[in-house]
N, C-alpha and C positions, 0 to 999 in steps of 0.2 A: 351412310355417307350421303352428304347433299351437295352439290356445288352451286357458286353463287350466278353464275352465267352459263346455264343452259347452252346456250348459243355455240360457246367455244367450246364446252365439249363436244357439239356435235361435230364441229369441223374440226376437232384435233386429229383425227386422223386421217384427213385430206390435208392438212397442213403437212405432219409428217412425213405422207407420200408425195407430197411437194418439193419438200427440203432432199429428200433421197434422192427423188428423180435429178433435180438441181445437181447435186450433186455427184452423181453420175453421167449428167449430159459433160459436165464441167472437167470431169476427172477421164473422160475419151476424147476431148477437147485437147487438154492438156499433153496427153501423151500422143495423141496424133502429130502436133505443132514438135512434139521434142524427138517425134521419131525423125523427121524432116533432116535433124542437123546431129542426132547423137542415138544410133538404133539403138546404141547397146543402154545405153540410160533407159530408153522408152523400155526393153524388155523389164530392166530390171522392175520399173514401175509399176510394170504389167504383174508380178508378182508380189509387192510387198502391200499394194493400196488397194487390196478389194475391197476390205470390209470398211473401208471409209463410209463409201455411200450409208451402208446401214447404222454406221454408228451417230452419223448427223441425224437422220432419218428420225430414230429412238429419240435423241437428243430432241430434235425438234416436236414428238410426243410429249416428252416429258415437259417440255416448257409449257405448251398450249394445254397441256393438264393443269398444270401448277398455274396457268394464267385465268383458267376457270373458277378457280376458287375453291379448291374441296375442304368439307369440312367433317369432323368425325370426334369421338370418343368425347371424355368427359377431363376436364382439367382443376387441379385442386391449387388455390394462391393463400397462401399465409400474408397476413397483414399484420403488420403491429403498429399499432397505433399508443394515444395515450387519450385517458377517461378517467373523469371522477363519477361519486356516487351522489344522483339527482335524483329524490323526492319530491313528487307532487302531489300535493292534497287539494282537495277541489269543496267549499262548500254546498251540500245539497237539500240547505236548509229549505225552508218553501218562503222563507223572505226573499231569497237569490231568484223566487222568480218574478219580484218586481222589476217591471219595464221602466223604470227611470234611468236606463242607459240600456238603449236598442242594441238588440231585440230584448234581451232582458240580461239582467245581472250573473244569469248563472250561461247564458250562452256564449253571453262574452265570455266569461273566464274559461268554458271551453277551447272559445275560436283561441286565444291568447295561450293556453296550454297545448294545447295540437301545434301551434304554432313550434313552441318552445320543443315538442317533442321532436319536429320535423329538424330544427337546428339542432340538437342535441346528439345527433346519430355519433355513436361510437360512444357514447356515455352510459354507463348501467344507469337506468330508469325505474321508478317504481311511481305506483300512483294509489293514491288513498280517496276516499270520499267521506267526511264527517256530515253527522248533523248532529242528533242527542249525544250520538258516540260516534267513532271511529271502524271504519274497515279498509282493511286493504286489498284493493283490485288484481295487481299484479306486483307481485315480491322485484326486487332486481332484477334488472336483467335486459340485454342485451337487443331483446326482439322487440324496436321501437313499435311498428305494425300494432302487435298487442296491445300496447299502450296507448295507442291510437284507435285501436278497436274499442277498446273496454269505456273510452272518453267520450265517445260519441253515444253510450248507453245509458249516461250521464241523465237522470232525474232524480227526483225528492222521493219517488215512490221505492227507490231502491234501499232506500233506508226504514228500516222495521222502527226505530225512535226520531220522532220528532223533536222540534228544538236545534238549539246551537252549544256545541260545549267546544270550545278551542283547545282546551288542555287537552282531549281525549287527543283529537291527530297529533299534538308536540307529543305527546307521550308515545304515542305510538311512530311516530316518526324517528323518533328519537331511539327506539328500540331498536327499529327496523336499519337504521344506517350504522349505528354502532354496533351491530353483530354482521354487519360485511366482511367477506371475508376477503375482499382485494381492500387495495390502498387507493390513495386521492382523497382529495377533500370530499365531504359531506356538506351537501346541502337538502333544506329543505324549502321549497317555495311553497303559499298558501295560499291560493284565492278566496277571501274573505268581506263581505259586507262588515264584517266585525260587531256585528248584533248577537252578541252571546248572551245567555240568560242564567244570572247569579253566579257565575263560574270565570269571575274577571281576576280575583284571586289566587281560584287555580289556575289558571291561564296564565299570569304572570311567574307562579313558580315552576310549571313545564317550560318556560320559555328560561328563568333559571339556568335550569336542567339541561335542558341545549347547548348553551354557554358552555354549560362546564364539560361537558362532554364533545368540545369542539367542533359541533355542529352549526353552517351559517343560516341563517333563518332570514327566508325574503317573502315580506308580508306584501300580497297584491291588493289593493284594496278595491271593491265595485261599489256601484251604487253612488246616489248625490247625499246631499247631506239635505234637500229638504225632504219630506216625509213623501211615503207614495205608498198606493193601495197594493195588496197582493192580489192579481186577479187568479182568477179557477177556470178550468177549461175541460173540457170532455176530451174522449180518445182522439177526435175529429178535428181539435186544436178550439173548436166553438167556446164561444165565452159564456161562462153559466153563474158570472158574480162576480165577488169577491171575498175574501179571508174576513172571519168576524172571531172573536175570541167568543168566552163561554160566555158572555153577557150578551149575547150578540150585535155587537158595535166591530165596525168594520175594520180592521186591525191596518195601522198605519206604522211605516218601518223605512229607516233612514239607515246610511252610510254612521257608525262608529270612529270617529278618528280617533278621539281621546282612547280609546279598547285598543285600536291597532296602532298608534303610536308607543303606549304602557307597553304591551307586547313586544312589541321590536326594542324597545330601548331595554327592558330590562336579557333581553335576548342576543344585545349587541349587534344587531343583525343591519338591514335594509327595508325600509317602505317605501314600497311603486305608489307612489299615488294612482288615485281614479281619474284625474283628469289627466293624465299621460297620455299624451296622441299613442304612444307604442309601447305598450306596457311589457310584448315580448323582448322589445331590443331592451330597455332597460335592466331586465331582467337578468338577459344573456349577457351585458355589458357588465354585470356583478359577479356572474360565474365565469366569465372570459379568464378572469384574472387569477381562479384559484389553483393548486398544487393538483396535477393529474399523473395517477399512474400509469405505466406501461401495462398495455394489452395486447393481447393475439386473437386475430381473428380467421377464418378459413371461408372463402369463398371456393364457390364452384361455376366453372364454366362450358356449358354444354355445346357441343358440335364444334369445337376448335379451328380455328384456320391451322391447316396443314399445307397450305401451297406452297412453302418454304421447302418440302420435303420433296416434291415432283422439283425445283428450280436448282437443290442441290445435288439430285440423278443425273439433271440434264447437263449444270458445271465437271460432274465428274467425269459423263461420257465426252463432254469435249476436252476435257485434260488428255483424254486417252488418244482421244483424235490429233491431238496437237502432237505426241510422242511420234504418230505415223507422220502428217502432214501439215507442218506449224501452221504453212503461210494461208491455208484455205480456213485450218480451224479459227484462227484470228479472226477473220472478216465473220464469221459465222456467231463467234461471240456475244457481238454486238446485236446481232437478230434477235438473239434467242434468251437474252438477258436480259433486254428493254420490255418486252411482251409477260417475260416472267417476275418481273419487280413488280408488279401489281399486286401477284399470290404473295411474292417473299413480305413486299412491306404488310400489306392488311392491317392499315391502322385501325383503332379503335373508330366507330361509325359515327355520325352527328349525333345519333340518338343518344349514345353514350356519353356524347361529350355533355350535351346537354341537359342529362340527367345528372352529371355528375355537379353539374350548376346550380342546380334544384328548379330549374327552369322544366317540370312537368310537362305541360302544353307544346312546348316546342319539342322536348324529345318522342312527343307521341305523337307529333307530325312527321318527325323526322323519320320514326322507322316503320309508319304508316306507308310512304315515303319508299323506302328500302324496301318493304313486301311486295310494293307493287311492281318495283323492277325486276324481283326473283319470283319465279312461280312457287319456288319451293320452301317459301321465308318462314317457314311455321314460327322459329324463334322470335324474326321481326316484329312480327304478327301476336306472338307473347308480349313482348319486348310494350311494343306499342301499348297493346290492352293494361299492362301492367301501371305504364306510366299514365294514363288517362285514368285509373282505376285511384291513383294516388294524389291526382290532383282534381279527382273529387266529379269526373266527368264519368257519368255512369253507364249512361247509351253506348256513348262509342267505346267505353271498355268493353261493356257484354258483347259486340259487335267484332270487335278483332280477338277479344278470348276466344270465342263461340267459334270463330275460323282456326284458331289455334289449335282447338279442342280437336278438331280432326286430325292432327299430326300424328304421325306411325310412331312416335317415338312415343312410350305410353310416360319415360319421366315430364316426357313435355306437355302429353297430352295431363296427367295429373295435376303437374300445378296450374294449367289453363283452365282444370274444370273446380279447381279447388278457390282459386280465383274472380271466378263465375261467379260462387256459393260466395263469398267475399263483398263483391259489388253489390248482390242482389241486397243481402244481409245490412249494407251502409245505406243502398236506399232505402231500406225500408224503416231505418231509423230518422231517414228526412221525412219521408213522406208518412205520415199516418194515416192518410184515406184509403191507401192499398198496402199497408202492412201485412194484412193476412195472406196475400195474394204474392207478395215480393218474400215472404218467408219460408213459404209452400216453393218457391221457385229456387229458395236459397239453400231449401233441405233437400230437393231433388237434385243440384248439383253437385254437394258434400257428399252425396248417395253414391254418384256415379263416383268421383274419385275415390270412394272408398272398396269399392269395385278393383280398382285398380291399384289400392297402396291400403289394405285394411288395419295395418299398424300405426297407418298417423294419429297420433294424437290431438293433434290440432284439427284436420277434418270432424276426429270425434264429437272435442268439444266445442266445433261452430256450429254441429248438427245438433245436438242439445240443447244448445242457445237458441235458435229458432222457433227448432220444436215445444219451446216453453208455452203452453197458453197463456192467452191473456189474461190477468184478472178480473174476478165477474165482481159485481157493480156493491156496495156496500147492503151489509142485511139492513131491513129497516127493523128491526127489534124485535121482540119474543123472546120464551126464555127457550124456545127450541134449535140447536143451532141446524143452520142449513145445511142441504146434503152435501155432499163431497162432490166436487162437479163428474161429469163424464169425459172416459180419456179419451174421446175421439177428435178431441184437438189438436193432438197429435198426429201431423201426417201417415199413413201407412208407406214403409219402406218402399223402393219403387222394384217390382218384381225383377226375378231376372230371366232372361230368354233360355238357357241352357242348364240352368242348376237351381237348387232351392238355397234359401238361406244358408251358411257356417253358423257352427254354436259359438264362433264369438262375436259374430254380427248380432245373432237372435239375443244373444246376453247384454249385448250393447244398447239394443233397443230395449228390452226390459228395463234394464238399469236408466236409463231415460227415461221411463213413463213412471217406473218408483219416481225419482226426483225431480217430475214432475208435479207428482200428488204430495209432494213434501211441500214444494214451493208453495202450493197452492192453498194449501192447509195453512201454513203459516201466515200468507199474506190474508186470510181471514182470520186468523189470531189477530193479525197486526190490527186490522180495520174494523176486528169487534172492540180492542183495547182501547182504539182513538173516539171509536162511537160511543163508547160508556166510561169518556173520559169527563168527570166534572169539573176538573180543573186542570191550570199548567197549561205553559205556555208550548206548541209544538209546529212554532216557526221560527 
């Protein structure tokens, strides 16, 4: 249990023996004056209104409790709402990362997609990435966060085929919405340069195929339409060229309209153009309008306002007081119900209003704000990091997590440290110059929460994520292939103070540095196939 004002708890029971004393100076007062003109009344008096004093007394406890703010347990809110089913497919071809629309063509269609996922909340989400082929990042599903996590992971190197084949994500998009198992419309949005190679054919009958399976199709399109180089860049973002085909001539690559309009028309659908100042609102203004089903959702809310429950002890002991003596419990009323409407109301906080606006920044002022007027704000204090963590401000999330993180309450303190591993994780996808250093930071905080809740699956799999090494740098040729790298890229678990590892902790980690040497293996399959590539296009 925590209360929100310190203060008044301390003085609740000086209040208390305030209101008692009051009301027993009041009540020998009273029977003095009435013994004057009526003995026999005063005696009876003398008998029937003892317990007056102590029942104000209580009464005025209980308000200046319930005026402190106490807060406790855990509360469960069913929501229903209404959602359709939104596919997004992202191109991750390596033409998407020509800079003829800053920062480049495939960043934009991020920013523009994160966007979209941010307005979309309460809509089953999925998100794909094509380039030769199609994969899917995250299936349906409700936990925007993930879709947002997995977009910001968003390069060219994550695709094992190079090239552009647009049929592959209609077909798989197409799969994936039509085996949903709730109702609402289906859509599929694509952010596309529209530079697909020999595959315009099949691209126009997966788009077909869409059509007929009731699927809306909103083609994004990036990129200018005059030609631009594809630059190359090391881990460090430094520029080391440009893209040359196998002739070695510097490979130039334009915006497709005639591909992305063939597409959409034979698809029934919508084209965003690229010069769209807001390619998310247009976007949103296409799926505004279609059929959504009903959904249920379950929220949890930690540490409750209860002061409603100390204001209605205090109403009952003066009901009782009013049965003995109407005319004194009356005036007393008023005292002890104006000081307790603070606990009873406890509206929702600014932070909350303001998150519920999507105004990020202001809600993490706001209950920045709130922590500092409670000593006790751990929640605030979450509350806060959380909302700075989502509008992208990384410092000052680690900074109110980090203080979060020490709260007694360990559901609090886990998702504060889970969090942590969160933020560290997003920057170290901006930043490449300290990736190794922000990932190492990101795997010791997934560590600790895992300390504390060893069943989540999600701390597992953002601790995996990290823990991935890098890939080392392309073989320069031989017919011998190179070693297998070494696993010590892999952070070591962080010790614990009192106990050794559990065997599903140790199994956890194993099973992490296996698939890691799978990753690894493969992405030098990939990079001997591209290097002993002598022809075919794989932009």
């Amino acid at each position: 249990m925590i209360f929100d004002s310190p203060l008044l708890l301390a003085i609740s029971p000086v209040a208390a023996l305030l209101v008692g004393l009051l009301a027993w100076r009041a009540r020998r007062a009273r029977l003095r004056l009435t013994a004057r003109w009526a003995p026999g009344l005063a005696d009876e008096g003398r008998r029937t209104g003892r317990a007056a004093p102590w029942l104000l007394g209580a009464a005025g406890l209980l308000a200046a409790l319930g005026a402190a703010g106490p807060r406790w347990g855990r509360t469960e809110t069913e929501l229903e709402g209404r959602s359709l089913n939104l596919a997004i497919g992202v191109d991750i071809s390596r033409s998407m990362l020509a800079e003829d629309t800053p920062p480049s063509r495939l960043q934009r269609a991020i920013r523009e997609a994160r966007r979209l996922v941010q307005d979309a909340r309460g809509d089953r989400l999925a998100l794909l990435a094509f380039a030769g082929r199609s994969y899917i990042l995250t299936p349906l599903t409700l936990d925007d966060a993930a879709v947002a996590l997995q977009l910001d992971a968003l390069d060219p190197d994550v695709a094992s085929e190079g090239g552009t084949d647009l049929s592959a994500v209609l077909s798989q998009g197409r799969d994936l919405l039509t085996a949903a198992a709730e109702g609402g419309a289906r859509v599929l949005v694509v952010f596309t340069d529209g530079e697909t190679h020999d595959s315009v054919d099949a691209a126009i009958a997966a788009a077909r195929a869409l059509r007929s399976a009731g699927v809306t199709l909103v083609m994004v399109g990036e990129g200018d339409t005059l030609s631009a180089r594809i630059p190359l860049r090391d881990d460090r973002g430094a520029p080391l060229g440009y893209k040359t085909d196998d002739e070695g001539q510097v490979v130039r690559t334009w915006r497709r309209d005639n591909i992305l309009r063939a597409v959409t028309d034979a698809a029934g659908g919508v084209l965003v153009s690229a010069d769209a100042a807001d390619q998310e609102a247009a976007v949103r203004q296409v799926i505004g309008g279609l059929e959504r089903s009903a959904t249920k959702e379950r929220r949890r809310e930690d540490l409750t306002p209860r002061g409603w429950l100390f204001a209605l002890g205090a109403v009952l002991l003066l009901g009782v007081q009013g049965t003995l003596r109407r005319g004194p419990a009356l005036a007393l009323i008023a005292l002890t119900v104006l000081p307790a409407g603070r606990a009873a109301a406890q509206r929702p906080s600014a932070g909350d209003r303001l998150l519920r606006r999507g105004d990020t920044a202001g809600a993490a002022e706001a209950y920045a704000r709130e922590a500092a007027t409670r000593p006790s704000a751990d929640s605030a204090l979450f509350n806060a990091g959380t909302a700075a963590l989502d509008g992208g401000r990384y410092a000052e999330a680690k900074k109110w997590l980090a203080d979060a993180s020490r709260s007694l309450d360990p559901g609090l303190r886990f998702r504060a440290l889970y969090n942590l591993g969160l933020a560290a994780m997003r920057e170290a996808r901006a930043d490449t110059a300290k990736r190794a250093a922000l990932n190492d930071e990101a795997a010791a905080r997934f560590r600790e929460a895992l300390l504390l809740s060893p069943g989540s699956r999600e701390a597992k799999w953002n601790l995996e994520l990290v823990q991935s090494p890098a890939p080392p740098p392309p073989p320069s040729g031989g017919g011998k292939p190179p070693p297998t790298p070494p696993k010590n890229g892999t952070p070591p678990p962080t010790p614990r103070s009192s106990s050794n590892l559990s065997q599903s902790e140790a199994e956890q980690i194993l099973n992490s540095v296996e698939r890691n040497e799978r990753d690894v293996r493969s992405d030098l399959a990939r990079r001997r196939r591209i290097a002993q590539s002598s022809a075919g296009k794989d932009w």
